[in-house]
N, C-alpha and C positions, 0 to 999 in steps of 0.2 A: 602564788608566785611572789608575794610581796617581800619575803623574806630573803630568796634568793634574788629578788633584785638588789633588796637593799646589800645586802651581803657581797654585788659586785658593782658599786655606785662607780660611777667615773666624772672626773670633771668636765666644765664647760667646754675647755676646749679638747676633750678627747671626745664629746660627743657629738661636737661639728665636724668635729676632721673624721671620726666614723661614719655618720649619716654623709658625707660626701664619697667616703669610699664604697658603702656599700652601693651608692648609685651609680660609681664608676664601673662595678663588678655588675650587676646588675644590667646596666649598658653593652657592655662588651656580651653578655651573655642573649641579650636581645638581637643584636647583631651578628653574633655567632647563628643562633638558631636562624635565622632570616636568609643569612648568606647560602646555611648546611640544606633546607628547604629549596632554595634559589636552584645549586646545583647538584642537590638528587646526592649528596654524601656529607657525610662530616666532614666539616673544616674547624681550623684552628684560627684562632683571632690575626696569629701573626700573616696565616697567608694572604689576607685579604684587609689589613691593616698597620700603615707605614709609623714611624714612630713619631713622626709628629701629629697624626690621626690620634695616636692613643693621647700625646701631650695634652691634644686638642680637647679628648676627651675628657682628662682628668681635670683639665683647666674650667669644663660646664661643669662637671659632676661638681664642683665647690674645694678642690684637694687642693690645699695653700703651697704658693711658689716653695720652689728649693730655695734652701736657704746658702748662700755663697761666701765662700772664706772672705770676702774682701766687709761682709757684711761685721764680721764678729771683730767687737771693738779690743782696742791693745791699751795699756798700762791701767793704772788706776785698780779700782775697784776685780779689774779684769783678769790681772795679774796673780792678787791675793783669796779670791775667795771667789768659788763655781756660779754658775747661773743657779738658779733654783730648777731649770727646766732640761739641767745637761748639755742644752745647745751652747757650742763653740768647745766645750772643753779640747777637742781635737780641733782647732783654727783651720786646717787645710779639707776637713770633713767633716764640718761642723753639726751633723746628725748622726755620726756615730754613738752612740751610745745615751743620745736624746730623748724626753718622753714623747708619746706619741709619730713614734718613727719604728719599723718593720724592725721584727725579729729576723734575724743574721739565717744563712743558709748554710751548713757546712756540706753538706748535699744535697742535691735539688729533690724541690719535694715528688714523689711519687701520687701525680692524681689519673682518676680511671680519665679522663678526655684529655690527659694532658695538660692542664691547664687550672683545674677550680674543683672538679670531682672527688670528694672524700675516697678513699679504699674502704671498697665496701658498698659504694653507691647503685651500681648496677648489680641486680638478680643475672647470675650465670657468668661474671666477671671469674677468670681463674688466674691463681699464683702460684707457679710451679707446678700446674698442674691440681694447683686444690683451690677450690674457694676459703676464704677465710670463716673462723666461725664468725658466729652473733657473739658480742662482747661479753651478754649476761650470761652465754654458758660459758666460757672463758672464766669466767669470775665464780661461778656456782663449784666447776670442777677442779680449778686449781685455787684461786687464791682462797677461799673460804672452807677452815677446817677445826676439825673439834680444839678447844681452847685448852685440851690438855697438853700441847706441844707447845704452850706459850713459856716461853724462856727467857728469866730477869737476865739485864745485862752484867756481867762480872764485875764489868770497867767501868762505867760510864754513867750516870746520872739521867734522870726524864727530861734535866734543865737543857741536856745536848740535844733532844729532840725539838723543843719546843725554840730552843736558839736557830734551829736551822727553817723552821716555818717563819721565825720572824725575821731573818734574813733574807729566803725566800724572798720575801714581800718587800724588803729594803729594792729587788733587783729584777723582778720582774711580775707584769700582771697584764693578762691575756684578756682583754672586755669580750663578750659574747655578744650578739648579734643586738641591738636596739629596737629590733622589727620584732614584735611578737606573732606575727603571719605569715602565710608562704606569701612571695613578692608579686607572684603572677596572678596566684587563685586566691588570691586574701583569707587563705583557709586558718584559724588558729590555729595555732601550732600546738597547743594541750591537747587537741583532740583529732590530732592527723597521724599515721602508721606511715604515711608514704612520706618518702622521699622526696623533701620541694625545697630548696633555700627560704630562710634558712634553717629550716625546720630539717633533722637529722636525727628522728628518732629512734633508739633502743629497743630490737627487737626484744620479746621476753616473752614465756610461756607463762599463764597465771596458772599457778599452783590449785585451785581448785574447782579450772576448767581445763587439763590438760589438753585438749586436740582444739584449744581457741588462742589463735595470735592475738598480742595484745603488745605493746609499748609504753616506755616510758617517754617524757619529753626530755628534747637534747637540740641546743640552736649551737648554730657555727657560729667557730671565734671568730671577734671583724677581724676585716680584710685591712691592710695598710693601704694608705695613700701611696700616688707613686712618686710623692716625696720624700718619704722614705726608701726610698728603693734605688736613691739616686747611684750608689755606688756600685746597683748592679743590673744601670740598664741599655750598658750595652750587650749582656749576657741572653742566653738563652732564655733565663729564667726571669726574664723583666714580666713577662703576661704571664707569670705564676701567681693566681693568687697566694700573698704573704698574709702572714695575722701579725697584730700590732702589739709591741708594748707600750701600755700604756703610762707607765714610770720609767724614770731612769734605770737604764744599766750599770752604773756607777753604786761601790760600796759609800753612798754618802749621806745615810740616814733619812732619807725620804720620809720614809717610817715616822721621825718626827716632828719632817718640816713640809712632807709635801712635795711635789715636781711642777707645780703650775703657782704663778706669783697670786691670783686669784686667794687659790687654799693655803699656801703662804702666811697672807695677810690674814685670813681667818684664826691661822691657828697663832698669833700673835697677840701679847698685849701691847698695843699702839700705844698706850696712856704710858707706858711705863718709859722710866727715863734708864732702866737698866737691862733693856735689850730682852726680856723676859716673854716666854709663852703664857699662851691665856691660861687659865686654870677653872675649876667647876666656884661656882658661887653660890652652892647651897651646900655641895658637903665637903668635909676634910674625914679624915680616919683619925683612931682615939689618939695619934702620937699628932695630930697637927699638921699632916702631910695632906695634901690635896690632893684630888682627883681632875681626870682630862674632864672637859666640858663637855658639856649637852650639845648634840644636833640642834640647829635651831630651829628646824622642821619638827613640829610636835601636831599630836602624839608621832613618836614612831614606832619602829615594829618590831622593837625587841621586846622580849617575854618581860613576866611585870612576874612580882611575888604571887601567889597565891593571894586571893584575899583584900589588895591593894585599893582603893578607891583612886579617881582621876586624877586626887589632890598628892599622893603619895606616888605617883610614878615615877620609876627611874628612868630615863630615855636612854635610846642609846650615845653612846661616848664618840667625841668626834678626834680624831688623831691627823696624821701627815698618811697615811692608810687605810680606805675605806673597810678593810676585813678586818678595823681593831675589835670588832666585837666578836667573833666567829667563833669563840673559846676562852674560856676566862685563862690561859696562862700566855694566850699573845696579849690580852686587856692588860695584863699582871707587866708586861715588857714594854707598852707604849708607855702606860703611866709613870714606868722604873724612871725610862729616860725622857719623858716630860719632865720629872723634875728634878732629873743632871741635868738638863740642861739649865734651868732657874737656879739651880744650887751653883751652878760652875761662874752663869753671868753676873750674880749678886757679887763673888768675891772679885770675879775680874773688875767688875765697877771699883770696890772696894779700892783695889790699887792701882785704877787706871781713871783716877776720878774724872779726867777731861774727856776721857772717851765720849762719843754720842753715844746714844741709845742704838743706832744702826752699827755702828763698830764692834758694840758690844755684842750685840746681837750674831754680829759676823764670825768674830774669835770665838765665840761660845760654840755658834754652830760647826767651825772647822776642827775646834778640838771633839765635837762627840762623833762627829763624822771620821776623824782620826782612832778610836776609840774603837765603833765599829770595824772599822777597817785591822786593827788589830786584835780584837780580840778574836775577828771571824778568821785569820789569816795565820795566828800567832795559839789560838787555842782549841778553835774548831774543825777546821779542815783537814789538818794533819790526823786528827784521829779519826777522822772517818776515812780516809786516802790509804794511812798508815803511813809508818815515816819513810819506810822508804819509798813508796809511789809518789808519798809529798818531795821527796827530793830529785827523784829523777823526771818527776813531769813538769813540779811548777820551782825549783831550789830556787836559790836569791834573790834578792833582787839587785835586778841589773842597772834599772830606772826607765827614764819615761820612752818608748817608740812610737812617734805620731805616724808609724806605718800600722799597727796592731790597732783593729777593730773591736771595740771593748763591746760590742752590743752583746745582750743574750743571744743565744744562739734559741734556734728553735726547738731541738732536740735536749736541751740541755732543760729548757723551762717546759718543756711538756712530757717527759719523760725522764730524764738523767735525775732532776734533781726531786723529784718526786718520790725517790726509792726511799723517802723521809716517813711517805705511809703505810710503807710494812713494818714503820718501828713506833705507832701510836698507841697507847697503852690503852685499855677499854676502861681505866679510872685513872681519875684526879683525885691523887691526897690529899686533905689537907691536917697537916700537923702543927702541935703547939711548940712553944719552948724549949719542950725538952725533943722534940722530932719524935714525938710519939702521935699515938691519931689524937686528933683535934674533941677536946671535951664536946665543944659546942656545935661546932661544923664537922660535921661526918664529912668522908671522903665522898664523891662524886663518879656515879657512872659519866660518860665522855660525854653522851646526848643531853644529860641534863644542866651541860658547862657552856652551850652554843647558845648565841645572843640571850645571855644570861648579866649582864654587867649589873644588877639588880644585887645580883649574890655579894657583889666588890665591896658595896657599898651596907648593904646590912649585914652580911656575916663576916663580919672579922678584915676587911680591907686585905690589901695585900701580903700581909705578912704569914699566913697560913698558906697559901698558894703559893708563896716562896721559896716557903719551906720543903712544902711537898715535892716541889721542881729540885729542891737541892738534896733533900733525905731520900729518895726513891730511884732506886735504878729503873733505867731506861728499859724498854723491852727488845729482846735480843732478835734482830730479821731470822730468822730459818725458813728451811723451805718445806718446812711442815705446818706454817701458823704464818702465810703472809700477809695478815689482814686480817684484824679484829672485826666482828662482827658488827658491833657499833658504829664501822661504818661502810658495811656491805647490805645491815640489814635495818638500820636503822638513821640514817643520815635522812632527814622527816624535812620535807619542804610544804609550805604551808599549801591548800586548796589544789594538791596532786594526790591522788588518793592510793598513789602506792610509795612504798618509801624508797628513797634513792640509793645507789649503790657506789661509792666511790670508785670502785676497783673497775667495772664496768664504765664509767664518765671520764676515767682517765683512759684509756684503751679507746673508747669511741676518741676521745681529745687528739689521740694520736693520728687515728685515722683521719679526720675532719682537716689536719694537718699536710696531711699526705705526709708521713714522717716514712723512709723507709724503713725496709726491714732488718733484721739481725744482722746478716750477712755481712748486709753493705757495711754497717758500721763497727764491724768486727776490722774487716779490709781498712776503713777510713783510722780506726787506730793500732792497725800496722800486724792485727792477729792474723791467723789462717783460717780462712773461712769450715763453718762446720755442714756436711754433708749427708750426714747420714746420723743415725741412734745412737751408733757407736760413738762418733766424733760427739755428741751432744751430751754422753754421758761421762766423757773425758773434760767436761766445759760444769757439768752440774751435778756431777758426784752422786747422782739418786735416780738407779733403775726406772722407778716405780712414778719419779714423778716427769720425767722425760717418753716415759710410756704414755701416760697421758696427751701431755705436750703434744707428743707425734702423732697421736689419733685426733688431734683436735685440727692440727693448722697440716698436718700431710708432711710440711718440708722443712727446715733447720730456717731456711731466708724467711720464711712467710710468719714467724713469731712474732709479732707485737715489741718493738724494742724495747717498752716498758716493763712488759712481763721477764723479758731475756734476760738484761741486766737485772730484775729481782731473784731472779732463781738462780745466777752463776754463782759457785759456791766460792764467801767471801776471803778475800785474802787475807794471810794471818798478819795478825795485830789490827787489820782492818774491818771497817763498818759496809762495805763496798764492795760488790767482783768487781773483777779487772776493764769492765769494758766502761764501768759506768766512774769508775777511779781516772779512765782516760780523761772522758768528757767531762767529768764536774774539777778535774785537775786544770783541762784545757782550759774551760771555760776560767775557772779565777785566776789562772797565769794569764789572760788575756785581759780579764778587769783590771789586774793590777797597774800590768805593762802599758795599758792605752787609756790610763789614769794619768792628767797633767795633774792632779793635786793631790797625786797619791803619800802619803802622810811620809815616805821616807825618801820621796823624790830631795834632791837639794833645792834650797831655797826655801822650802813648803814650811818647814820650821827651823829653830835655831837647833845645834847640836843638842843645847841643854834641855831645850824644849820636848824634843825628841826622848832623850835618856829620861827625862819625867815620865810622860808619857806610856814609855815602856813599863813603867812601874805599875800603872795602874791594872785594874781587873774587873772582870763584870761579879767577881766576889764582893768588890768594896765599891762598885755599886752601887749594889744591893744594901749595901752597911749605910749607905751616906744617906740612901734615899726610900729608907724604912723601915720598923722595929725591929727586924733581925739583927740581933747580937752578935751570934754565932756561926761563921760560915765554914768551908771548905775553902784552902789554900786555890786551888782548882775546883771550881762550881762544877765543871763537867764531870767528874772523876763521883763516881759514886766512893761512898765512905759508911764508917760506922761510927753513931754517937755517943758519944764526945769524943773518943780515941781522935777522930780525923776531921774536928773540928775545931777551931781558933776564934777567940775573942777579935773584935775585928778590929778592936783599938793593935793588935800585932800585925797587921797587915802592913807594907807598904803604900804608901799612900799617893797621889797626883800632887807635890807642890806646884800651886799655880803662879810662886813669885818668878818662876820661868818668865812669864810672860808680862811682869812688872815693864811698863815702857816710863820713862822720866825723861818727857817732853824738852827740858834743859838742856838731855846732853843728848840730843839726838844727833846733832851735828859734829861731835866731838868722838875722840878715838876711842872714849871707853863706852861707846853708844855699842850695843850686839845685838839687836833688836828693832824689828821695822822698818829696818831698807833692805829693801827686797831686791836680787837680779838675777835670772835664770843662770849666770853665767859664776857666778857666786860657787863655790864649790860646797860639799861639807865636810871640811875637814875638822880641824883639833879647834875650839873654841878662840885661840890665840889669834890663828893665824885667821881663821871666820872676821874675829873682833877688827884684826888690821886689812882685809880687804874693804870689808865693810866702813873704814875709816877713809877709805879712797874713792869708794864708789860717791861718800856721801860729801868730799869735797868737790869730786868733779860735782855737783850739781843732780846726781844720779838717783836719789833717796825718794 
C-alpha cells in the first residue's frame, strides 16, 4: 500500500480536519445503530437528533469552528493577493471554494440508508427494478477492448491530455479514508470482502478460479467536516455524508504553491531575497535548469533505477501537489512552472529592486496563477466543450458574483471531469530535436512512467517528454477503445497482489459518493430524460454497445453517470457529449464568476498588464524554461515537423516592464500601477492612469 498512500499524502491540517470528521460519521453512525435497535426499525440521524445535537457533536468529534465573514481581514495584503488556503476569497462565505471544505452538491447525493450508504452497499438493494452490476464487470464488458479501435487524435496533441490531469490537481483532491481497518471490527481492510466503513471492497471473479469471489481493496473518500457544509445546513442534506476537498477550487496554481501556509513555506526558498521557490541541490539538467526538490522524508517510495545503490537514489520530488510524481508528464509540468515562476521573480526583482522578498514572491505568484487561469480558459476548455458549447454555457466574462459558489462540485470531480481517462495513451514518447524517437530514451509503456522521477533526472531531463507532449497526438475517446489497458489491467499497487483497475475505482468512487444516476443529471442539464434502448440509442449512436449497457444495469437511470457521459457520442468539433460539456462548462463558468482575483476581474491587473499577459503561452513556457527550441504556435493543436513548428525566439512574448513600479511617482498622476480599488474601473489606460491619480491623492493608495 505504501505507494498508494504516498501517491495520496495530504497535509497536516487536512489530516486533523479528517480524523475529526471521520469520528463525527462514525458517531452519528453509532447512534443511528443504537436508536434503530432501541425502537425495532430504521431510523435516520435527523429523527432523533436536533441540530444543535449534531453541532454538539461535531464540536467533540475535533471539526474546527465555521469560519465568519466578520473574521476575514479587508485592505492590505487582503486586497491584492489570495490566501494560500482559499479562505475569505468570497468575504461573505468565506469557505466557499477553501481547502479542506466539502465538495458543492448540485444534487443530493443518492445513499441506500439515506444518509452515508454507498449504492451498492446492501445485497438485494434495487434501482428501477434492477440491482446495479459489480463495477469490475462493468469495466471487463464495456470499457476494456481490443486496442485495434485505438484512434490518434486529428486535432489535438497528448500535451491537451496531460494539461487537463494537471489542472485536474490545480482544482480538486478527494483524500480517502486515513483508517486502514473497518471502525467497528478493526478488520484490515486488504483482507476483508465485506462491506464495513471504511473498507468498500470491489467485488471481482479471479480468472483462474472462476465459481470463487474474491476482491480488490477500495476505502471511502473522507467525509467533510460540518464546517464545511455551512452553506447547506439548513437543507435536507446537512446529515448527508459529503467528501472533502482537500485543495482549493480556485484556478490559482496550488500545483505550485500549495493550499496550506505549512507546505507553502516548504516549497519556498526563505534565504532568498527574490521571492524564489526552493529548487533540488544535487541535480540540474545538461542546460542548467533545475529540478523540484527532494521529499525530505528518505528513503521514499518511489521506484529507483535498476541497479542503483543507497548512495545513487533518486527520491521522490516534492511540489504544491502530493500526485507530482504519479507520471513523468505531470513531473514534466510542475518542474515547467517551478521555474516560471523563479525565472518571472528574478526579472521582476530586477526592476522592482525595492521590492521585499515577500512582494516578489506575491506578484510572481499572481502572475503564474493568472497564466493558469488563461491558458486553461483561453486554450484548453474551449476545445474540449467546442466553441459553441464554450459560448453558450460559459461566453464572457461578465466578472466577479460573490452570489456564485466556486467550489467543485461533486459530480464534476468524480465523474465529469475524469472523462480525461478514456483519452490516456498506453505510451509516453519521448523524442529528440528533430521530434523524431529519441536515440537514447526509447519511448515508454504508461506503467513504466508512474513514480518513476528517476527517469527525469538520468535520461535526458525534461526536454524529450516535452517533446513527446508536443509531437504526439492525443488518443481519440471512441466508444470502441474507452480505456487503455494500462490502466484497467495494469495500474500495480505495491503488496496487493492483484493489479488495479482504474475504470472499476472510478465507478466504485462514484458510488462511495452516492453520485446520482443518468437520468437525474440528464433532467439537472435541462435534456429529456432517456427511457428505453431506443431513447439510449438516439443519446449513443451504437446498437451494439447500448445492447450491452441495457443487459448490465436493466434501465437508462441506473447507468453509472461516469460511464454515460463517456459513451454519449461526442459533439462535433468537440472532445465531450453533451451532458458532461454541461457540467465541466458549468463547473468553470462558476470558478471563474466566484473568483475575486480572477485575472480579468477590474482592479486585479492594470490594462497593460492584462494585454501582456494575454500574450503569453504554455508554448513559451516551455521555451523559457527548457531546451526546446522549437514549438507549436498552439502546444495543444497537434502538427507536423517543422511544417507547424516555430523557433521560439518568433513567439510572442510576456513583457514584464508592465509591472515596472518607480516608487517616486507613486503619488503622482503618471503613477498606473499599485493603487489598487475594487471600485477602479478597466477602462482605456488614460482614463485608468487619471482615476488612479485621485484615488491616490485622496490618501486611497
Amino acid at each position: 500500500m505504501q505507494m498508494l498512500v504516498f501517491s495520496r499524502q495530504v497535509t497536516v491540517e487536512t489530516e486533523l480536519i479528517s480524523q475529526a470528521a471521520e469520528v463525527f460519521h462514525l458517531t452519528l453512525s453509532v447512534l443511528k445503530d443504537k436508536a434503530s435497535r432501541r425502537q425495532k426499525r430504521s431510523v435516520s440521524a435527523s429523527e432523533f437528533l436536533s441540530m444543535e445535537e449534531v453541532k454538539l457533536i461535531a464540536n467533540l468529534s475535533g471539526c474546527p469552528p465555521l469560519v465568519h465573514p466578520a473574521s476575514c481581514p479587508r485592505g492590505g495584503y487582503s486586497e491584492k493577493y489570495r490566501t494560500i488556503s482559499g479562505v475569505c476569497n468570497n468575504r461573505n462565505s468565506p469557505l466557499w471554494g477553501a481547502a479542506n471544505s466539502a465538495l458543492s452538491r448540485w444534487l443530493p447525493a443518492e445513499y441506500e440508508d439515506g444518509e452515508s450508504q454507498p449504492k451498492g452497499w446492501n445485497t438485494g438493494q434495487y434501482y428501477s427494478g434492477f440491482q446495479l452490476p459489480p463495477v469490475q464487470k462493468v469495466s471487463k464488458e464495456i470499457m476494456q477492448s481490443s486496442s485495434q479501435y485505438r484512434m490518434e487524435d486529428e486535432a489535438y496533441s497528448q500535451l491537451l491530455v496531460d494539461w487537463g490531469q494537471y489542472i485536474d490537481h490545480d482544482i480538486s483532491f478527494t483524500p480517502q479514508s486515513s483508517s486502514k481497518a473497518t471502525f467497528l471490527e478493526g478488520t484490515d481492510c486488504l483482507n476483508v470482502c465485506e462491506n464495513s466503513s471504511p473498507c468498500f471492497p470491489i467485488q471481482v471473479k479471479v480468472s483462474h478460479r472462476p465459481h470463487t469471489d474474491s476482491c480488490l481493496p477500495f476505502f471511502r473518500s473522507l467525509p467533510a467536516c460540518l464546517n464545511g457544509l455551512a452553506h447547506t445546513l439548513q437543507s435536507q442534506q446537512m446529515l448527508q455524508r459529503q467528501q472533502m476537498n482537500s485543495i482549493t477550487s480556485y484556478l490559482d496554481a496550488s500545483t505550485v504553491y500549495g493550499h496550506s501556509a505549512l507546505l507553502q513555506n516548504t516549497l519556498r526558498d526563505l534565504s532568498s531575497s527574490e521571492g524564489l521557490l526552493a529548487v533540488n541541490s544535487k541535480y540540474t539538467d545538461h542546460g542548467g535548469h533545475p529540478y523540484l526538490p527532494f521529499v525530505r522524508n528518505t528513503p521514499s517510495a518511489c521506484f529507483q533505477e535498476p541497479g542503483t545503490g543507497p548512495r545513487q537514489r533518486v527520491e521522490c520530488f516534492v511540489a504544491g501537489d502530493s500526485r507530482v510524481n504519479e507520471v513523468l508528464p505531470l513531473t514534466a509540468l510542475h518542474t515547467l512552472w517551478m521555474r516560471e515562476h523563479n525565472r518571472i521573480a528574478r526579472h521582476l526583482k530586477q526592476l522592482n529592486r525595492h521590492w521585499s522578498p515577500e512582494t516578489t514572491y506575491q506578484e510572481t505568484r499572481k502572475i503564474v496563477g493568472a497564466l493558469h487561469q488563461i491558458i486553461t480558459m483561453r486554450d484548453y476548455i474551449p476545445k474540449l466543450l467546442g466553441e459553441e458549447a464554450f459560448n453558450r454555457i460559459i461566453g464572457p466574462y461578465e466578472g466577479y458574483d460573490e452570489s456564485v459558489d466556486p467550489s467543485v462540485s461533486n459530480v464534476f470531480a468524480t465523474a465529469a471531469f475524469r472523462f480525461g481517462h478514456a483519452t490516456v495513451s498506453e505510451q509516453m514518447r519521448r523524442l529528440n530535436e528533430s521530434y523524431q524517437e529519441h536515440e537514447h530514451f526509447s519511448s515508454l509503456h504508461l506503467h513504466q512512467t508512474f513514480f518513476s522521477p528517476w527517469r527525469i533526472i538520468r535520461e535526458g531531463g525534461l526536454d524529450p517528454v516535452l517533446r513527446g507532449l508536443l509531437g504526439s497526438p492525443a488518443v481519440r475517446q471512441n466508444q470502441h477503445h474507452l480505456m487503455t489497458e494500462e490502466l484497467t489491467e495494469k495500474l500495480v499497487v505495491l503488496t496487493i497482489p492483484e493489479a488495479l483497475d482504474l475504470a472499476a475505482l472510478n465507478l466504485q468512487r462514484g458510488r462511495d459518493h452516492g453520485l446520482p444516476g443518468y437520468n437525474d443529471w440528464r433532467v439537472f442539464c435541462g435534456y429529456d430524460r432517456v427511457e428505453s434502448k431506443a431513447d439510449l440509442k438516439g443519446v449513443v449512436h451504437d446498437g451494439d454497445l447500448v445492447e450491452k449497457i441495457m443487459d448490465l444495469y436493466g434501465h437508462p437511470s441506473n447507468i453509472d453517470v461516469w460511464l454515460a457521459g463517456l459513451v454519449e457520442t461526442l459533439q462535433p468539433g468537440a472532445r465531450t457529449g453533451p451532458l458532461f460539456a454541461c457540467l465541466i462548462g458549468k463547473q468553470m463558468k462558476m470558478i471563474r464568476e466566484g473568483d475575486r482575483f480572477w485575472w480579468e476581474r477590474p482592479g486585479v491587473f492594470s490594462a497593460l498588464q492584462k494585454q501582456e499577459l494575454q500574450k503569453h503561452s504554455l508554448s513559451h513556457v516551455i521555451c523559457d524554461n527548457s531546451g526546446v527550441v522549437e514549438v507549436p504556435l498552439d502546444p495543444f493543436t497537434v502538427g507536423t515537423y517543422p511544417k507547424d513548428f516555430l523557433l521560439c525566439s518568433s513567439l510572442p512574448s510576456l513583457d514584464l516592464n508592465a509591472w515596472k513600479d518607480d516608487p517616486e511617482k507613486r503619488n503622482s498622476c503618471s503613477f498606473t500601477s499599485g493603487c489598487r480599488s475594487e471600485s477602479v474601473p478597466d477602462l482605456t489606460d488614460s482614463l485608468e492612469s487619471w482615476l488612479l491619480c485621485l484615488y491616490c491623492k485622496k490618501g486611497l493608495c
